[in-house]
C-alpha positions, 0 to 999 in steps of 0.5 A: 794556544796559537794552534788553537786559536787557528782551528777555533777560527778555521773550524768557524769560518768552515761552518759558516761556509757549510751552512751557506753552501748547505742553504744553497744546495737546498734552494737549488734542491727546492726549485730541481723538486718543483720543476720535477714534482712529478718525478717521484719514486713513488709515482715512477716506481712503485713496482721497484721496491726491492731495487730501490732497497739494494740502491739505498743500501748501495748509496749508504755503503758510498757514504761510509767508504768516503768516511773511511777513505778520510779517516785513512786521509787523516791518518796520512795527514798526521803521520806527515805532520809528525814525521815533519816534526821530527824531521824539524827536531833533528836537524835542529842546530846543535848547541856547539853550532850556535856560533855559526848562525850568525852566517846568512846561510845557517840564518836561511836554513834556522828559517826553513826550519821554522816555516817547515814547522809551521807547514806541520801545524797546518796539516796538524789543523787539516788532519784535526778539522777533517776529523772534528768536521767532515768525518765526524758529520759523515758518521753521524749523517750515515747512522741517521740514513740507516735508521730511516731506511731501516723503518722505511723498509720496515713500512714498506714490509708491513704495508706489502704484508698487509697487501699479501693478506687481502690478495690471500683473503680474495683469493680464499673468498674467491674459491668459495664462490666457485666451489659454492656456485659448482655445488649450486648447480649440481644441487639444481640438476639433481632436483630436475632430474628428482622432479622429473623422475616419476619413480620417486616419492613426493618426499625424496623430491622435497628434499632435493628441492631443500638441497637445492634451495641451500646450495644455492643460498651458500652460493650467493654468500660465497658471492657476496662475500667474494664481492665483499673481499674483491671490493677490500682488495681493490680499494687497499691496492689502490691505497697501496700503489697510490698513497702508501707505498708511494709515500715509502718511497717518496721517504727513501728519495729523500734519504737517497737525496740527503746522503747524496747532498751529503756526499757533496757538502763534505767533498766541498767542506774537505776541499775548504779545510785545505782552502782554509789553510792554503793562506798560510801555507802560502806565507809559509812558502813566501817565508822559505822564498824570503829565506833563501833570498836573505842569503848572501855569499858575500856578507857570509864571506865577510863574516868568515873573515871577521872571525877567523882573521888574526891580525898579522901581516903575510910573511915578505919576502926572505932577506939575502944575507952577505956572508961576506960582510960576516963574521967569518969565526961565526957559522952562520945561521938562518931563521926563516920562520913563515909566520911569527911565533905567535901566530900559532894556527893550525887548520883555520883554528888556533892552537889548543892550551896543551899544544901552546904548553908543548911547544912553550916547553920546547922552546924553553928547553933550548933556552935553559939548558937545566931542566930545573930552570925550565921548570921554574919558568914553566910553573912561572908562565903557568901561574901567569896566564891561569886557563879558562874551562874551555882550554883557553887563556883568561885573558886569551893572549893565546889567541890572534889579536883580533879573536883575542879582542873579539873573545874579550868584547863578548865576555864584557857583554856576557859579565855587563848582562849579569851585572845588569840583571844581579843590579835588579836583584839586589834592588828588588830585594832591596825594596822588599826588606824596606817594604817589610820594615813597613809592615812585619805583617808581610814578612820578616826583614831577616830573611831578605838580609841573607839574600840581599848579602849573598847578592851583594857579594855576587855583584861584587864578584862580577864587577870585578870580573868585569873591571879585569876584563876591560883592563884585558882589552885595553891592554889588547888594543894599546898592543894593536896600537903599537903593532900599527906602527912602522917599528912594530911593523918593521919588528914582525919582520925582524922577529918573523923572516930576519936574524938581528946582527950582534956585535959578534955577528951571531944570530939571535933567534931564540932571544926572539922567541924568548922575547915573545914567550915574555910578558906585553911589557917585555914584548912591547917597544922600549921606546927609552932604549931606542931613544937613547940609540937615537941620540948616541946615533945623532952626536956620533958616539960609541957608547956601551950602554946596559940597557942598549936596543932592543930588537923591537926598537928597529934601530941597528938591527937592519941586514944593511948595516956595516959588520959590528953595526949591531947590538952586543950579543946577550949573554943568558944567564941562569934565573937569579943572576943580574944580566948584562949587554954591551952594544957597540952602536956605529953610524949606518953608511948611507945606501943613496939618496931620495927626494920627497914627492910629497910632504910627510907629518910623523904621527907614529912612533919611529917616524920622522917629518919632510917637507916636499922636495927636501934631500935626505940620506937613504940608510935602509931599504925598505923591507916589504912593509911600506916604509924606508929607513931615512936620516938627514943632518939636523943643525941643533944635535948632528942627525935625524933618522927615522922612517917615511913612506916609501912610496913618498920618496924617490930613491937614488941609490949609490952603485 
């Protein structure tokens, strides 16, 4: 409809520049006639009638090569709109690249193709205009030229037909009189010689004289009709050459002069289709301009960002371990895992459900040695975290903190938009069956109960969809929360670069990939554990404790702590049986002392308060995370210990 509206305007505002220019060309034609009346072809050339037929024909053939050569430009016009159109078509993006327009670039290139497509319309317009206007004027200004010059030649032939036939008529009476006056003459003789001849009778002179006297009558008549025809033949030709055949002429000036001014007002209507688009096509250009200026490489980089950021820390550098302060019964072992075990990504894309299934299945395998545990644990996880369509988790815990957050905030819009609109359903339905109550004469309420039913049911559906979403992303940002502290901190690197100490000095790296295979509430914080540790740190005591510290509590677990420092070794057993743990928790040697610069209040978890110039005891470096392991007497219950900023304190270390 839009296409339309513009070639109704256009075609408008053409032929109103048309008439103008049309009206123009004849004034300007009226006053070039009126200084040069006299001019005429039937004055000038009035012996040209042939040349004046071959130079109308000639101007006519011009007249229908224009029209040719724009219906060859028409063509043009519409095969480079289709082939824009196509070429528009084809580099469409695609529906599996929707996720990437939300880039500045991939927004420009969705813009140029739009202003392309519309670059199309408008030779769509040009191509229609040019053959609704111009070439269907020029067709029909070209059959009229040829009928008119058909009946001015055909004048021109009677009028010359016509002037054959009194020449031929003169020419005729002519040679009558000149025969009629030689046997005139002849006849005169004969009666002289008759008369003079004395041998004759009187009646053979009689009848010369009789010859004569008719020969000489014939001879005035072939005279008179001579002078008769002459006369004729001079008044048609000066009506021929002075009225006739000028005004044939006159006619075919006109009809050269219209196919001429023709030529002229559809070389200017062409060039006015163009003008007439030229606006747009310049917005168009402004358009393909305002896209490429739009783009911006640090906003696209920003967004590159966005999306494929996970979440976790670099990995810091790898601790140095003291064989000397181990357990010489014990081999040692190293975990030296780059990244965490959950951060699995491969190539800037996450690991798809079969990949995380097989290295799930591994890790199991060198946990449970049965493979029927293993397979009770895997069927365990499997019904845990149930899959989408796409391969991804429902919750899409398999995904980096921050896509999985990411993931979550869309599909709570998607299930809110269809909450919204399934809402408008069910009261339109609603307010349909009370309308029908109303009045049975619309319709019957029955009908409307089925759907109003089958919405119901739907809307309920989605809420709860919904309701278990939201429950995903808190979830997923209470774990961010927690992740922000200095023990989860000091945990990822625990977790990611070191090997926790157990009383036997052994390492426990597939208790940490067991922990992170567990579910969020095995994987988070045992603040009660740790608490615990604290105090049976802070009254000096040895304690066996069953639920002693776990790794992610950062207590006893540091690679400055004494031999036998650590937690107790946890022994796996098979699926079923209860599981114990001992742990034999010692105080930390200090490594030195430090002064705080600046005061400090704790708001995390695992930290403590200073106040500035306060003298604490220094039990554990720091890691690469930001934050020291610090502990100071306390006058109520023997210690404090927790972490400050490292970059609060200045260390002294003992040598």
């Amino acid at each position: 409809m839009v296409v339309v509206a513009i070639i109704a305007w256009q075609t408008d505002q053409a032929k109103a520049a048309q008439q103008q220019k049309l009206a123009e060309s004849e004034s300007a034609a009226a006053a070039a006639s009126s200084s040069n009346n006299k001019m005429s072809w039937g004055t000038e050339l009035w012996d040209q009638y042939d040349n004046l037929s071959i130079h109308t024909n000639k101007g006519i053939e011009v007249l229908d090569k224009y029209a040719n050569f724009l219906r060859d430009r028409v063509a043009i016009e519409t095969e480079y709109a289709g082939k824009l159109r196509r070429l528009v078509k084809n580099y469409q993006p695609k529906k599996k690249e929707e996720e990437d327009n939300e880039f500045t670039s991939r927004q420009a290139f969705r813009n140029l193709l739009k202003e392309v497509g519309d670059l199309a319309g408008q030779r769509e317009v040009v191509s229609e205009t040019l053959q609704t206007q111009i070439i269907h004027g020029v067709t029909v200004l070209s059959k009229t030229l040829r009928e008119d010059r058909k009946k001015c030649l055909t004048d021109g032939t009677m009028l010359q037909q016509t002037l054959s036939a009194q020449l031929s008529a003169l020419e005729r009476a002519k040679r009558n009189y000149d025969k009629a006056y030689r046997d005139s003459e002849k006849a005169v003789d004969n009666y002289k010689k008759a008369d003079m001849d004395l041998n004759l009778s009187r009646a053979e002179v009689e009848r010369y004289k009789n010859i004569m006297t008719s020969k000489i009558q014939q001879s005035d008549d072939a005279k008179n009709e001579y002078a008769n025809q002459l006369q004729k033949t001079n008044n048609l030709q000066q009506q021929h050459y002075g009225i006739l055949l000028p005004a044939v002429f006159n006619r075919l000036q006109e009809l050269d002069e219209k196919r001429t001014r023709g030529i002229r007002e559809f070389i200017i209507g062409a060039a006015d289709v163009e003008s007439s688009v030229a606006p747009i096509i310049a917005r168009c250009m402004e358009g393909i301009v305002k896209a490429g200026e739009s783009i911006n490489e640090k906003e696209d980089s920003l967004k590159v960002i966005e999306r494929y950021q996970s979440g976790f820390t670099p990995p810091t550098d790898i601790p140095f371990e003291d064989l000397s302060k181990m357990d010489p019964s014990v081999a040692p072992q190293s975990n030296y895992s780059s990244v965490p075990y959950n951060h699995l990504t491969i190539k800037g894309g996450t690991l798809t459900a079969a990949k995380l299934k097989k290295a799930r299945g591994g890790i199991l395998n060198s946990i449970f040695g049965s493979n029927k545990q293993r397979q009770i644990i895997e069927a365990c996880i499997t019904m845990k975290n149930s899959l989408t369509a796409d391969g991804q988790k429902e919750d899409f815990s398999d995904l980096p903190p921050n896509q999985q957050r990411k993931k979550l905030q869309a599909k709570i819009a998607e299930l809110q938009h269809k909450v919204d609109q399934e809402t408008n359903t069910r009261d339109g339905l609603m307010k349909m069956k009370i309308v029908y109550e109303a009045n049975s004469s619309l319709g019957n309420p029955m009908t409307v109960e089925g759907q109003l039913n089958e919405s119901e049911h739907e809307l309920d559906k989605l809420k709860m969809s919904l309701k278990k979403y939201q429950g995903f992303l808190d979830k997923a940002n209470q774990l961010q929360v927690a992740n922000n502290s200095p023990q989860s901190n000091r945990n990822q690197l625990q977790n990611g670069h070191r090997t926790s100490r157990h009383s036997n000095g052994s390492a426990s790296a597939d208790d940490h990939h067991d922990a992170d295979d567990q579910p969020d509430d095995a994987g988070s914080l045992s603040r009660s554990d740790s608490e615990d540790n604290v105090a049976q740190i802070q009254n000096g005591h040895n304690n066996n404790n069953n639920g002693s510290a776990s790794p992610e509590s950062g207590l006893g677990t540091s690679h400055t702590s004494l031999p036998g420092s650590g937690q107790g070794s946890a022994n796996e057993n098979p699926i079923g049986e209860e599981t114990s743990y001992e742990a034999e928790v010692e105080m930390l040697q200090p490594l030195g002392t430090c002064r705080a610069l600046y005061p400090f209040e704790a708001t995390s978890e695992g930290s403590i308060p200073m106040s500035e110039g306060e003298e604490l005891q220094v039990i554990e470096n720091d890691q690469g995370d930001g934050w020291t392991r610090v502990r100071r007497a306390n006058n109520t219950n023997g210690w404090d210990e927790g972490f400050v900023p490292t970059s609060y304190i200045e260390c002294t270390l003992f040598a």
